[in-house]
N, C-alpha and C positions, 0 to 999 in steps of 0.2 A: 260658747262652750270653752271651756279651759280645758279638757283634758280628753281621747277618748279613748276607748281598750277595747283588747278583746283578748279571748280565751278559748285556749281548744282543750273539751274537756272526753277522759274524766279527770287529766292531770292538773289545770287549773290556773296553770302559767300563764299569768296574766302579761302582756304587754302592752305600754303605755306610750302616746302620741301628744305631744303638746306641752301642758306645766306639765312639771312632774307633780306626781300622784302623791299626797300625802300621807303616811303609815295610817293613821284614821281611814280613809279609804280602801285600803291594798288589804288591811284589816278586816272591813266589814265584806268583800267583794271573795275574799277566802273563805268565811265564814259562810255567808252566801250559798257556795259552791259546794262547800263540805254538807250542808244542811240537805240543798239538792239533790245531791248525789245519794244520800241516802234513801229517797225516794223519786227516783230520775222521772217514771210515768207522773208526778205531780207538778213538777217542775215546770209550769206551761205560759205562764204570764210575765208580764214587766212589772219591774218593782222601781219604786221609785222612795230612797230617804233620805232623807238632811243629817249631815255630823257635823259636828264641830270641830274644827281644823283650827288650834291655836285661838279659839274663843271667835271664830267667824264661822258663819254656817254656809256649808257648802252642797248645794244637790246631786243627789249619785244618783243616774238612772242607769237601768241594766234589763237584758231580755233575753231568754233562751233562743238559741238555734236548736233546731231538728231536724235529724234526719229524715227521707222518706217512710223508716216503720216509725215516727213521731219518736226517737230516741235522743236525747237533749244529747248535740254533739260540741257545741260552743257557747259562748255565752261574749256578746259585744254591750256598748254600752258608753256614756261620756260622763261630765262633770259640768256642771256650771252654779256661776252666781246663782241666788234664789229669784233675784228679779229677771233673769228669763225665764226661770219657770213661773213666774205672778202677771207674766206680759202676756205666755200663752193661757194663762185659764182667763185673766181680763176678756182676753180675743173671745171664749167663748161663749 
């Protein structure tokens, strides 16, 4: 993992642990947020996508938090090379 975050929403203010976050990132994890928020009850799985960060592909995985009435309160989440993520499906 290179990087990991998290988020207490509805506000969205992401904070970052590790490399720093590149704007490709911090860009799509907004975007993300803003999306969700417009319908929070949908908002229920992890996503997982590859950007391109200066012509190198990077994996952004992320997942809601919720409260006990299931109301998306956060959102955590990390970064890594692609080849950790080809190691765990290999594993599968």
């Amino acid at each position: 993992m290179r990087t990991v975050f998290s988020a207490a929403l509805p506000d969205g203010r992401f904070t970052f642990a590790g490399s720093a976050a590149p704007p490709e990132v911090a860009d799509l994890l907004h975007r993300a947020v803003a999306t969700a928020m417009r319908a929070p009850k949908d908002f229920t799985c992890p996503a997982l996508q590859v950007v391109s960060t200066g012509g190198t592909p990077l994996v952004v995985v992320w997942r809601p938090l919720h409260d006990r009435s299931d109301n998306p309160v956060g959102v955590i989440g990390f970064t890594s090379d692609p080849e950790f993520m080809t190691h765990i499906f290999a594993s599968v």
